[in-house]
NUDRENTOR-789017 format. One record per residue: x, y, z of N, C-alpha, C in turn; residue number from 1. Coordinates in nm, 3 decimals. Example, Ala and Ser with C-alpha at 12.3 -4.5 7.8 and 13.67 -1.06 7.14 Angstrom:
{n.x = 1.319	n.y = -0.569	n.z = 0.780	ca.x = 1.230	ca.y = -0.450	ca.z = 0.780	c.x = 1.320	c.y = -0.330	c.z = 0.780	resi = 1} .
{n.x = 1.285	n.y = -0.225	n.z = 0.708	ca.x = 1.367	ca.y = -0.106	ca.z = 0.714	c.x = 1.290	c.y = 0.003	c.z = 0.787	resi = 2} .
This chain:
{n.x = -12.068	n.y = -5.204	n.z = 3.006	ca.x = -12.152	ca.y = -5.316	ca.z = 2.969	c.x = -12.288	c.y = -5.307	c.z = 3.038	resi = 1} .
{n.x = -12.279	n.y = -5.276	n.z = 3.133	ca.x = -12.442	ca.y = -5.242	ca.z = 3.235	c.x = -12.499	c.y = -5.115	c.z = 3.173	resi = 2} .
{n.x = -12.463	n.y = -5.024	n.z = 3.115	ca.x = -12.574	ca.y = -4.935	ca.z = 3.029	c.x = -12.578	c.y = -5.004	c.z = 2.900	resi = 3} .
{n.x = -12.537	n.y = -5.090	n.z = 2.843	ca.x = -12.573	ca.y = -5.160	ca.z = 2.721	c.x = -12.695	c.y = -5.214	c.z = 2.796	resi = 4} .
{n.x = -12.674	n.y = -5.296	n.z = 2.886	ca.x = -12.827	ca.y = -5.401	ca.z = 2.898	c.x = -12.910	c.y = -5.329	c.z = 3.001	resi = 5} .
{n.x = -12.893	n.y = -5.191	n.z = 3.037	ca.x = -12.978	ca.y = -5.150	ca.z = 3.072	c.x = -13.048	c.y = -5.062	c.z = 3.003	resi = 6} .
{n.x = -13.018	n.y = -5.044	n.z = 2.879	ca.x = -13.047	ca.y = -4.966	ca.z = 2.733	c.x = -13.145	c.y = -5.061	c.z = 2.675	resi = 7} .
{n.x = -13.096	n.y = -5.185	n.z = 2.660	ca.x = -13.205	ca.y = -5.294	ca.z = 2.597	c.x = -13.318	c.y = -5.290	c.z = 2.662	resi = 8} .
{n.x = -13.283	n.y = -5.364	n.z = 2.775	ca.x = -13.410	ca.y = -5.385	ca.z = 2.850	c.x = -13.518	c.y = -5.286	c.z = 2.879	resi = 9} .
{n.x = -13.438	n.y = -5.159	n.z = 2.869	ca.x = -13.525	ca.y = -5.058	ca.z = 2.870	c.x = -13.587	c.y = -5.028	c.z = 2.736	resi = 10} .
{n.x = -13.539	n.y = -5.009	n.z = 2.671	ca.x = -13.583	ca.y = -4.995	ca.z = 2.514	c.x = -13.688	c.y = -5.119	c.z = 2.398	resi = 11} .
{n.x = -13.661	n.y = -5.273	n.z = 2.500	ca.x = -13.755	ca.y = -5.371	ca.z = 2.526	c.x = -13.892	c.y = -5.359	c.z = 2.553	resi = 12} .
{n.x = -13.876	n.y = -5.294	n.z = 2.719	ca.x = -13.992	ca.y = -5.226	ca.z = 2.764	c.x = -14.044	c.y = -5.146	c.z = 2.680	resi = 13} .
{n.x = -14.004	n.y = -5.047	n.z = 2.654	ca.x = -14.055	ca.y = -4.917	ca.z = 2.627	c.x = -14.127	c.y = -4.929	c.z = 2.480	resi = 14} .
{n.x = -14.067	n.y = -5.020	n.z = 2.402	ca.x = -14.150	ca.y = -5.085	ca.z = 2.295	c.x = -14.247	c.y = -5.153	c.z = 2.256	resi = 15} .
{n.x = -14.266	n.y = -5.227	n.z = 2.407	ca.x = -14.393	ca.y = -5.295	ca.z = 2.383	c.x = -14.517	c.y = -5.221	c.z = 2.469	resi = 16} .
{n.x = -14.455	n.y = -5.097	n.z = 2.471	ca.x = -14.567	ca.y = -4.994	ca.z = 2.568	c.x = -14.611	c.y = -4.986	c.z = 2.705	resi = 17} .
{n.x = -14.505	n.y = -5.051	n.z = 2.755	ca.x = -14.523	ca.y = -5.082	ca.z = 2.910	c.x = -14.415	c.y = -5.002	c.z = 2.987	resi = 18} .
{n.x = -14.375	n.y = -4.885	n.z = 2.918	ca.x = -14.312	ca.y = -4.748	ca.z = 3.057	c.x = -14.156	c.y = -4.811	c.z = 3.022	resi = 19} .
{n.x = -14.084	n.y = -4.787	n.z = 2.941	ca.x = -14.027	ca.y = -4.850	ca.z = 2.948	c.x = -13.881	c.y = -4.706	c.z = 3.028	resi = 20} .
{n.x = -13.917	n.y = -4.586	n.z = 3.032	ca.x = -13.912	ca.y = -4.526	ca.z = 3.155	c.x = -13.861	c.y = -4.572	c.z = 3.253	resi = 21} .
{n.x = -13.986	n.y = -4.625	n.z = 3.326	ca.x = -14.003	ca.y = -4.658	ca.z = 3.453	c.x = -13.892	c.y = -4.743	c.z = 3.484	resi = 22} .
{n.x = -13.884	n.y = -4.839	n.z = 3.380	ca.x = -13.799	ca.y = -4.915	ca.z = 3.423	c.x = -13.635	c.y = -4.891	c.z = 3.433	resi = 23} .
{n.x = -13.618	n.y = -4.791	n.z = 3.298	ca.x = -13.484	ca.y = -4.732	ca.z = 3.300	c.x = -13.451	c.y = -4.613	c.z = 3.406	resi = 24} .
{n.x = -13.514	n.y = -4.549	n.z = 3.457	ca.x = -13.495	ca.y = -4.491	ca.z = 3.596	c.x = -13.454	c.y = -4.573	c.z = 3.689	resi = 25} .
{n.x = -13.556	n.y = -4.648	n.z = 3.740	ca.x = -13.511	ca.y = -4.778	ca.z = 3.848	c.x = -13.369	c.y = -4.880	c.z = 3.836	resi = 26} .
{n.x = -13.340	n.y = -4.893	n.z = 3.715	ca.x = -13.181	ca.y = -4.957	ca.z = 3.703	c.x = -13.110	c.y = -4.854	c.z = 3.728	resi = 27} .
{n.x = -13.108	n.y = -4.698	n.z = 3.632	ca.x = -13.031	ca.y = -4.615	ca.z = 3.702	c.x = -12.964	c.y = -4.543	c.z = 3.802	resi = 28} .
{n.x = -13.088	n.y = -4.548	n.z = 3.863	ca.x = -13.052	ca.y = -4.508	ca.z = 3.981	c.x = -13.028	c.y = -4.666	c.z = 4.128	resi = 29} .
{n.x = -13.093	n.y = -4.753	n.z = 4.083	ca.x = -13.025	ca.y = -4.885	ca.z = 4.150	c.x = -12.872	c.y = -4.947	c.z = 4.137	resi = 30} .
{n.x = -12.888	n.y = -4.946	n.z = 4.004	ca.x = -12.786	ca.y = -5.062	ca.z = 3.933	c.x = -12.660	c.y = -4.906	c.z = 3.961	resi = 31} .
{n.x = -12.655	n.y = -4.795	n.z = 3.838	ca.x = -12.519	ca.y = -4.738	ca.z = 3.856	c.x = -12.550	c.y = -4.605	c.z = 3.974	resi = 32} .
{n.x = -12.620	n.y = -4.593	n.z = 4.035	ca.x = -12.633	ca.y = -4.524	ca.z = 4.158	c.x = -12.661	c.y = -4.360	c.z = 4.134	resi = 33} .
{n.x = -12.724	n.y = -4.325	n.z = 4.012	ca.x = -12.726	ca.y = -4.217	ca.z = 3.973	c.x = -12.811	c.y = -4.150	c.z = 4.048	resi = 34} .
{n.x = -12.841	n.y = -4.001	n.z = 4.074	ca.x = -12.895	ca.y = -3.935	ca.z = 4.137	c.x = -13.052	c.y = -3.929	c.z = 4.059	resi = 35} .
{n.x = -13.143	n.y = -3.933	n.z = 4.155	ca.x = -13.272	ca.y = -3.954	ca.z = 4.075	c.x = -13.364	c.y = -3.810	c.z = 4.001	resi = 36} .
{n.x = -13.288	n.y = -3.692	n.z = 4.007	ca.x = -13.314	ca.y = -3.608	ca.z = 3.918	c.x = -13.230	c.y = -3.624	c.z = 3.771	resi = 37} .
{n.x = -13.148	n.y = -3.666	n.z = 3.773	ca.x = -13.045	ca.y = -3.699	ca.z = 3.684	c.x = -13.098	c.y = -3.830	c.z = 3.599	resi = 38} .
{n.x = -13.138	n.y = -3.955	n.z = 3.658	ca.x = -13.198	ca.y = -4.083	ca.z = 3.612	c.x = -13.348	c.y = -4.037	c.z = 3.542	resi = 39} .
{n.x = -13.449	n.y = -3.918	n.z = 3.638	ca.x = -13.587	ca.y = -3.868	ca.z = 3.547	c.x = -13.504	c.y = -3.808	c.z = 3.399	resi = 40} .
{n.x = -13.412	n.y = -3.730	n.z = 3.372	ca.x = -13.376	ca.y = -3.639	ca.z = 3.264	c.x = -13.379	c.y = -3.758	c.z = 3.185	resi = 41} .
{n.x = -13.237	n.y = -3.788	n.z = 3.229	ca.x = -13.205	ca.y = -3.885	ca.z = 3.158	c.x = -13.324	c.y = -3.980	c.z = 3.050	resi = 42} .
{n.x = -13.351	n.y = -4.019	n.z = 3.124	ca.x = -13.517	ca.y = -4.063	ca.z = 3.113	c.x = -13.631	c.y = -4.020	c.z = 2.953	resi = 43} .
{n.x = -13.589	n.y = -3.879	n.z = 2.991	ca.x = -13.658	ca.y = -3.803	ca.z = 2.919	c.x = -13.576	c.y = -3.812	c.z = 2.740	resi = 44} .
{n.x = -13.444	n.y = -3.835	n.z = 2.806	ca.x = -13.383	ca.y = -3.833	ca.z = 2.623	c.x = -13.412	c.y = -3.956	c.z = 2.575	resi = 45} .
{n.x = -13.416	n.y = -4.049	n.z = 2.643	ca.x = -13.409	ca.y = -4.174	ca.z = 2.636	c.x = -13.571	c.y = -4.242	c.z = 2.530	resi = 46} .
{n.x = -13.653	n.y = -4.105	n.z = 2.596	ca.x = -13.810	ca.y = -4.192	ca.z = 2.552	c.x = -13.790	c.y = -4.101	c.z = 2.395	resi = 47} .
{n.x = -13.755	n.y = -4.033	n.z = 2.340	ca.x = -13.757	ca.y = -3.969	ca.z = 2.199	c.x = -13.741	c.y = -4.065	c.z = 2.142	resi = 48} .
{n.x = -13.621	n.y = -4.118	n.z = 2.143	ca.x = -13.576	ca.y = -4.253	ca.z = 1.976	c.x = -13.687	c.y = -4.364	c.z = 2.038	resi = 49} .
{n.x = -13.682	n.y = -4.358	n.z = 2.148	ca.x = -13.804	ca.y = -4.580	ca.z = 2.119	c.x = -13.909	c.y = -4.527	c.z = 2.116	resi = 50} .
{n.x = -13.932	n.y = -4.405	n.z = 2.161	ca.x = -14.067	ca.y = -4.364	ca.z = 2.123	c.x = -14.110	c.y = -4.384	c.z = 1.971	resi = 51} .
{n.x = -14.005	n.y = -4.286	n.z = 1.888	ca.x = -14.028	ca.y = -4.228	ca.z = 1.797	c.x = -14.030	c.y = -4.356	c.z = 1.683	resi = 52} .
{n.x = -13.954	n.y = -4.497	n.z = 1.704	ca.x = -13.950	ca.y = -4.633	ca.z = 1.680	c.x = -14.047	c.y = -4.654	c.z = 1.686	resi = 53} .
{n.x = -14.103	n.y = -4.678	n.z = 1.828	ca.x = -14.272	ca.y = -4.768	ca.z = 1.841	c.x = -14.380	c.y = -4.685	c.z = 1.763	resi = 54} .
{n.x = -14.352	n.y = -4.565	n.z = 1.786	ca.x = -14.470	ca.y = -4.491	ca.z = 1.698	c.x = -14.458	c.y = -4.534	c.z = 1.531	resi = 55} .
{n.x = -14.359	n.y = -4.567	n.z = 1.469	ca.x = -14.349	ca.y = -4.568	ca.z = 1.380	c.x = -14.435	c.y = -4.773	c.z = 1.343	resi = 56} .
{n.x = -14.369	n.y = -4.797	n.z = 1.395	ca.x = -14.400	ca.y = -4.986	ca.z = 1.398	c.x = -14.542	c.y = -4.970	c.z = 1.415	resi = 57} .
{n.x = -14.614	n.y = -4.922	n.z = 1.498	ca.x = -14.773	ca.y = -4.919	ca.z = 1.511	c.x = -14.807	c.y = -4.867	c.z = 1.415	resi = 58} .
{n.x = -14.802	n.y = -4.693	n.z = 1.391	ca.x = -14.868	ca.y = -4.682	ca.z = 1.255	c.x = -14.862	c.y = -4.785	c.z = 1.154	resi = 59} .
{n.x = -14.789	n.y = -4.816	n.z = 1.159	ca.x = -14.745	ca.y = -4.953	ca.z = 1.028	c.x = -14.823	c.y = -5.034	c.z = 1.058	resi = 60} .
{n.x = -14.861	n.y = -5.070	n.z = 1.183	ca.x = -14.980	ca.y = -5.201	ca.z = 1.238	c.x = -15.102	c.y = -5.140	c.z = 1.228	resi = 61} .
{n.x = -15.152	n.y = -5.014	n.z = 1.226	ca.x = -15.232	ca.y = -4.939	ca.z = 1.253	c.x = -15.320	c.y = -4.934	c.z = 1.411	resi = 62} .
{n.x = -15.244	n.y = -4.970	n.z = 1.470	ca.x = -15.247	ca.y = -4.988	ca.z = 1.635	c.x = -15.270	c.y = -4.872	c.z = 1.686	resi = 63} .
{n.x = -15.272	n.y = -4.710	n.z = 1.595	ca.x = -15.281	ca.y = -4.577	ca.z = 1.712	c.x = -15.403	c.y = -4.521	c.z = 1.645	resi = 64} .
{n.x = -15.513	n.y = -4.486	n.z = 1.756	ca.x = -15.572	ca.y = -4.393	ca.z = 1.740	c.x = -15.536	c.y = -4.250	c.z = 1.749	resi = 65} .
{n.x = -15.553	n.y = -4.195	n.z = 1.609	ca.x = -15.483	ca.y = -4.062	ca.z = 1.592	c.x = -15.528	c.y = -3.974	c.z = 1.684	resi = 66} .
{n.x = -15.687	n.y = -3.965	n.z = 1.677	ca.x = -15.731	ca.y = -3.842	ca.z = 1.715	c.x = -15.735	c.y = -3.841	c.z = 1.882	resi = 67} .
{n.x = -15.722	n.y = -3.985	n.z = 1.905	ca.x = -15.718	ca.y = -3.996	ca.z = 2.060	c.x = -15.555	c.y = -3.939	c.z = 2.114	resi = 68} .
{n.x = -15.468	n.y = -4.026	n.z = 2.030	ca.x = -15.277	ca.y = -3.965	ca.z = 2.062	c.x = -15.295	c.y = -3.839	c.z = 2.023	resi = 69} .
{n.x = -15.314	n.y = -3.717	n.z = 1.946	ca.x = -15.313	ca.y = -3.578	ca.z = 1.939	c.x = -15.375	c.y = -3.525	c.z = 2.068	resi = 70} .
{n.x = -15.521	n.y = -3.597	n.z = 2.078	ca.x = -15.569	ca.y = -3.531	ca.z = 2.231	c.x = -15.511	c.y = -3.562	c.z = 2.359	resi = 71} .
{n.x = -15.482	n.y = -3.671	n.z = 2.358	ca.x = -15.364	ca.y = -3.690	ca.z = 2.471	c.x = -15.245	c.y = -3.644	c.z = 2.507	resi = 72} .
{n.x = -15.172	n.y = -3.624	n.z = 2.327	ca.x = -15.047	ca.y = -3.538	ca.z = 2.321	c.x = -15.047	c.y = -3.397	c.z = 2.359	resi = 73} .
{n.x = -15.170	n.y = -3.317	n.z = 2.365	ca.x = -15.146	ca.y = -3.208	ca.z = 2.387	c.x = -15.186	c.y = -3.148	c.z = 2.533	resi = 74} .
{n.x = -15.230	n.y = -3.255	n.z = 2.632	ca.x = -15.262	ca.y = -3.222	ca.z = 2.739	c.x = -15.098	c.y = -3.275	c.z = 2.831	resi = 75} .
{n.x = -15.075	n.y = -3.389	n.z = 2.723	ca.x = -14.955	ca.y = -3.459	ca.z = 2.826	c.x = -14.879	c.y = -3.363	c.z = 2.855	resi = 76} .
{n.x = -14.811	n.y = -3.262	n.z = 2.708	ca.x = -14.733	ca.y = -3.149	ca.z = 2.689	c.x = -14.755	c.y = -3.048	c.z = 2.836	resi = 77} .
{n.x = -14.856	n.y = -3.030	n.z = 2.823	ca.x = -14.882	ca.y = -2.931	ca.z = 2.955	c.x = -14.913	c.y = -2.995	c.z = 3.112	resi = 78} .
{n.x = -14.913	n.y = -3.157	n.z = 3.107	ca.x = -14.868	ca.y = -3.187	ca.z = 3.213	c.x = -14.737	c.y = -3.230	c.z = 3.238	resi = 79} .
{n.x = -14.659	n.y = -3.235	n.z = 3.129	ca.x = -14.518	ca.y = -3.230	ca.z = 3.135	c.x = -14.450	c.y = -3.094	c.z = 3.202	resi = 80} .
{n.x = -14.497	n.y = -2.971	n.z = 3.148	ca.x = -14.413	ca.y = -2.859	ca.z = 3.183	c.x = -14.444	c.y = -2.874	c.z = 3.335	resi = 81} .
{n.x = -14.589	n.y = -2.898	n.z = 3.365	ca.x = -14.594	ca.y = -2.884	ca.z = 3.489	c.x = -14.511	c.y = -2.965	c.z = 3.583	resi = 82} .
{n.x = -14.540	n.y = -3.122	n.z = 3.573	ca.x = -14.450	ca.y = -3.205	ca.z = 3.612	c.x = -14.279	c.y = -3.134	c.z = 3.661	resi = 83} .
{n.x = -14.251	n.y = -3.141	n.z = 3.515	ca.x = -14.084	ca.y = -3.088	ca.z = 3.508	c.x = -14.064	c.y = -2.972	c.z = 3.636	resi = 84} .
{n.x = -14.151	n.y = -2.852	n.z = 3.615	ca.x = -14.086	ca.y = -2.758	ca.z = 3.738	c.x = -14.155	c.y = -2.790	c.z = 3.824	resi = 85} .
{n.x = -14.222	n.y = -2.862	n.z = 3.873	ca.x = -14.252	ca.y = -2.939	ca.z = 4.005	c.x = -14.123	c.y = -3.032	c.z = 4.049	resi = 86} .
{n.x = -14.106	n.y = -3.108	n.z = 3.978	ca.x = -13.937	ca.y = -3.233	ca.z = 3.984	c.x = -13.887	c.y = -3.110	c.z = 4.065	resi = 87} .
{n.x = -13.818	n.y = -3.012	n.z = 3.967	ca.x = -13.696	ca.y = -2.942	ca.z = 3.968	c.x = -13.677	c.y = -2.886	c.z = 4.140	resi = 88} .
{n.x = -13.821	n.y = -2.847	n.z = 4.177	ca.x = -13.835	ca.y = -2.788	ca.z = 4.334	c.x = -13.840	c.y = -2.890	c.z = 4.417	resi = 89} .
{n.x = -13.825	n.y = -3.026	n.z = 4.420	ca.x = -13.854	ca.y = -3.129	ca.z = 4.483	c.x = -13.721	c.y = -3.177	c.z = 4.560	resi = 90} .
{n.x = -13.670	n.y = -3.201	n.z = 4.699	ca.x = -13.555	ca.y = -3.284	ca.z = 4.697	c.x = -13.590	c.y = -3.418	c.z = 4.697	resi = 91} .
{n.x = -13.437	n.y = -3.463	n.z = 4.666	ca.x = -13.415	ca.y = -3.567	ca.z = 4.570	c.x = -13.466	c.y = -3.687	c.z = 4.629	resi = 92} .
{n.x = -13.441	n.y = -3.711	n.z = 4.799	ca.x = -13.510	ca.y = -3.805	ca.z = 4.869	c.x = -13.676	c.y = -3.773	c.z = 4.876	resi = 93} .
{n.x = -13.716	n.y = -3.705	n.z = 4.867	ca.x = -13.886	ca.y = -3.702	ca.z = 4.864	c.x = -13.911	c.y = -3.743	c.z = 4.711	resi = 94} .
{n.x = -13.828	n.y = -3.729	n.z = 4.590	ca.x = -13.866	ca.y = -3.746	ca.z = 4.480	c.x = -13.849	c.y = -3.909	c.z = 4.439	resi = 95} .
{n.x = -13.724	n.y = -3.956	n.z = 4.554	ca.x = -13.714	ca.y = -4.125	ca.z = 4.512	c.x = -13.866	c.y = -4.159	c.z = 4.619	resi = 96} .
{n.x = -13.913	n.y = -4.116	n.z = 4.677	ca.x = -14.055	ca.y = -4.196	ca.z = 4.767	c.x = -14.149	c.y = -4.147	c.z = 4.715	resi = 97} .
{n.x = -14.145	n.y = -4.073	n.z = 4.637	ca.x = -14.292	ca.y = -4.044	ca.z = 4.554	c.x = -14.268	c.y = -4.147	c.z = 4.393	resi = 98} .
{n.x = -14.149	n.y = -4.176	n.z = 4.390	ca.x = -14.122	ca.y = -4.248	ca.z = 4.246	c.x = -14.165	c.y = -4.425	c.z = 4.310	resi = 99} .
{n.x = -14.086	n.y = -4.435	n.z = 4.430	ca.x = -14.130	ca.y = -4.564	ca.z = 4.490	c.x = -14.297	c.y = -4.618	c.z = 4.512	resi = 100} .
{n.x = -14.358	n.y = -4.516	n.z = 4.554	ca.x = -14.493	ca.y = -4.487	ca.z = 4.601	c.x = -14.562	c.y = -4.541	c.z = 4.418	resi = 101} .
{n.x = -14.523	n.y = -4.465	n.z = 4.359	ca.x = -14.553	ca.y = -4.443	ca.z = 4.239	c.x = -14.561	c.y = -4.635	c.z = 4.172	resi = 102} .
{n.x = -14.421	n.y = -4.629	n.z = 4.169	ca.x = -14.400	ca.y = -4.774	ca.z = 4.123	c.x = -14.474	c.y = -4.884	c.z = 4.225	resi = 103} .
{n.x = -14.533	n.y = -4.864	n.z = 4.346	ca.x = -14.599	ca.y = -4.953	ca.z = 4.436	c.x = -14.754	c.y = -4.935	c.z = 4.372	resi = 104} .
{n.x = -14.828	n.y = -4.845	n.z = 4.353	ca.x = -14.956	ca.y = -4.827	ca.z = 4.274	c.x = -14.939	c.y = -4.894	c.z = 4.158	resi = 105} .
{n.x = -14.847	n.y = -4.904	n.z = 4.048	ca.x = -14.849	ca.y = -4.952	ca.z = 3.926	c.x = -14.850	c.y = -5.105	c.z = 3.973	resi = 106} .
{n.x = -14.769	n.y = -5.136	n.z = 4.073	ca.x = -14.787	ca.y = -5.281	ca.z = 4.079	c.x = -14.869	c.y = -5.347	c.z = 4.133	resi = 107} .
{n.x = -14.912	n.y = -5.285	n.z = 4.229	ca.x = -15.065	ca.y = -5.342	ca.z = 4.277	c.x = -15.194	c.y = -5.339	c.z = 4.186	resi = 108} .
{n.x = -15.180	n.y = -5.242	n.z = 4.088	ca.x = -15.292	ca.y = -5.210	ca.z = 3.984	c.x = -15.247	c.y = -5.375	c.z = 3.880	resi = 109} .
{n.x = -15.155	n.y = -5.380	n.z = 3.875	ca.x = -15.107	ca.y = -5.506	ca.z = 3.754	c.x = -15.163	c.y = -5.607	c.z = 3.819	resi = 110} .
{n.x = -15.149	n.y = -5.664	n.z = 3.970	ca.x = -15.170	ca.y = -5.771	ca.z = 4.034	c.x = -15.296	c.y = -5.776	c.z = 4.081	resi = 111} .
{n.x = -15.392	n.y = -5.682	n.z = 4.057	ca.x = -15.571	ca.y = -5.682	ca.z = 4.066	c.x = -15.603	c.y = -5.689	c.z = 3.916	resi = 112} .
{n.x = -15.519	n.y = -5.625	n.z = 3.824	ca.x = -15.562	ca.y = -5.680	ca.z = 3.652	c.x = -15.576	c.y = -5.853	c.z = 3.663	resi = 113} .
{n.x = -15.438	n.y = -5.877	n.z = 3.681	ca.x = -15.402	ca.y = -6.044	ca.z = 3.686	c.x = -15.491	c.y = -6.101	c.z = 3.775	resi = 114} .
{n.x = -15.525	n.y = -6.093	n.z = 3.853	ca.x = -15.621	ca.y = -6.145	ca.z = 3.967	c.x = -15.750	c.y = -6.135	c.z = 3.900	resi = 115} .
{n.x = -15.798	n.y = -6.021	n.z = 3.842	ca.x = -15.938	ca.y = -6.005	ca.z = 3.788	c.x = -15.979	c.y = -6.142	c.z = 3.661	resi = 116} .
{n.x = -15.832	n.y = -6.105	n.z = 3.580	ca.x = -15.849	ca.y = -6.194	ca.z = 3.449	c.x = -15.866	c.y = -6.358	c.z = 3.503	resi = 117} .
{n.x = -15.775	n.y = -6.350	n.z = 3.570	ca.x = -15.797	ca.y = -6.515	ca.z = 3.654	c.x = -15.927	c.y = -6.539	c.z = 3.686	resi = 118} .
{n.x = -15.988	n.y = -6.487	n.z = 3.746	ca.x = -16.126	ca.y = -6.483	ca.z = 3.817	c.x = -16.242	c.y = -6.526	c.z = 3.705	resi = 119} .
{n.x = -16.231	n.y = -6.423	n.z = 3.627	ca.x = -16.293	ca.y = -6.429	ca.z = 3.478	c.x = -16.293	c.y = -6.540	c.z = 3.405	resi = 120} .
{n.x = -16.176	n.y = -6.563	n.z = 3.371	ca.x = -16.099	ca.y = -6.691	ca.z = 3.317	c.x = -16.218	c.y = -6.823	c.z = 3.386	resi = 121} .
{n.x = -16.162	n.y = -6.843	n.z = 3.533	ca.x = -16.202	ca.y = -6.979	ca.z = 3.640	c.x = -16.354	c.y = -6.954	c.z = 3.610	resi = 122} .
{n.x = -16.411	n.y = -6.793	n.z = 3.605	ca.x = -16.579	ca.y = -6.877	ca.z = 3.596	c.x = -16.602	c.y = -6.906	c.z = 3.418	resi = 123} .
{n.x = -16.552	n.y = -6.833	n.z = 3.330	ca.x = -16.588	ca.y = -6.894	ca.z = 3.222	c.x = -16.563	c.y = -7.005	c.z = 3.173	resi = 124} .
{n.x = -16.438	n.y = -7.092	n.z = 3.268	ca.x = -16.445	ca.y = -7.245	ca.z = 3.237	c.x = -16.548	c.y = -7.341	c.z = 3.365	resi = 125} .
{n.x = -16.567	n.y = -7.280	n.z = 3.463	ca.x = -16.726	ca.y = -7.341	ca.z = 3.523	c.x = -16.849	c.y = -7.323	c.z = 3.439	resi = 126} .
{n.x = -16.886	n.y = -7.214	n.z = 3.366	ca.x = -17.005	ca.y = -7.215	ca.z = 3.352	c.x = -17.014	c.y = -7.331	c.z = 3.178	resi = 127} .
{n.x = -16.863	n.y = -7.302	n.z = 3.139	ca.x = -16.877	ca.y = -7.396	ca.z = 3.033	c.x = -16.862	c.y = -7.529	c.z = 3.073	resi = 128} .
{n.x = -16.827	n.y = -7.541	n.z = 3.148	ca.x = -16.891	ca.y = -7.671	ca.z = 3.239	c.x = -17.030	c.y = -7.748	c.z = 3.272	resi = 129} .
{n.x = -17.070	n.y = -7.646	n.z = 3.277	ca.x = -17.209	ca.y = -7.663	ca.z = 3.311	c.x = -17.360	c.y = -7.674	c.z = 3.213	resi = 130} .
């Protein structure tokens, strides 16, 4: 029952374009205690079908820039291979503190977005005040 709703929630995420990855690593290896080379693979089968879903739902919205996703797709490709045999030489405790590290940048970057928009927000209802 815990990889059912950790399938959703991940596949939740991962649909509305927010890593939804990230997040299914972090239950994996939290919630059923999987080894975190095992939780990245994993990972990796996981993003084909919601990928291949969301890609499909946007084109339909027309939400993707083609020529920008081809140029992106083909650099990601080759920072993937690299990535991958980098993982593979990595042990597994230096790879959960670079994933932690990792997930600490994403969240501080979200909480200076949110902070910025607020900011923005508070003076454009002063100056319409004024």
């Amino acid at each position: 029952m815990t990889e059912i709703l950790i399938g959703i929630v991940s596949g939740i995420v991962s649909g509305t374009g927010m890593g939804g990855g990230t997040i299914l690593i972090f239950l994996l290896t939290f919630m059923l205690g999987i080894e975190q080379h095992i939780a990245q693979a994993t990972n990796l089968i996981f993003f084909i079908p919601t990928s291949i879903v969301a890609i499909i739902v946007n084109l339909k919205n027309k939400n993707i820039d083609i020529k920008l996703a081809i140029l992106i797709s083909i650099f990601g490709i080759l920072g993937a291979i690299i990535g991958a045999n980098i993982s593979i030489h990595i042990n597994v405790e230096i790879l959960k503190k670079c994933f932690g590290i990792f997930l600490v940048i994403i969240t501080l970057n979200e909480i200076y977005s949110i902070f910025k928009l607020y900011r923005k927000q508070y003076k454009n209802k002063d100056n319409n005040r004024q």
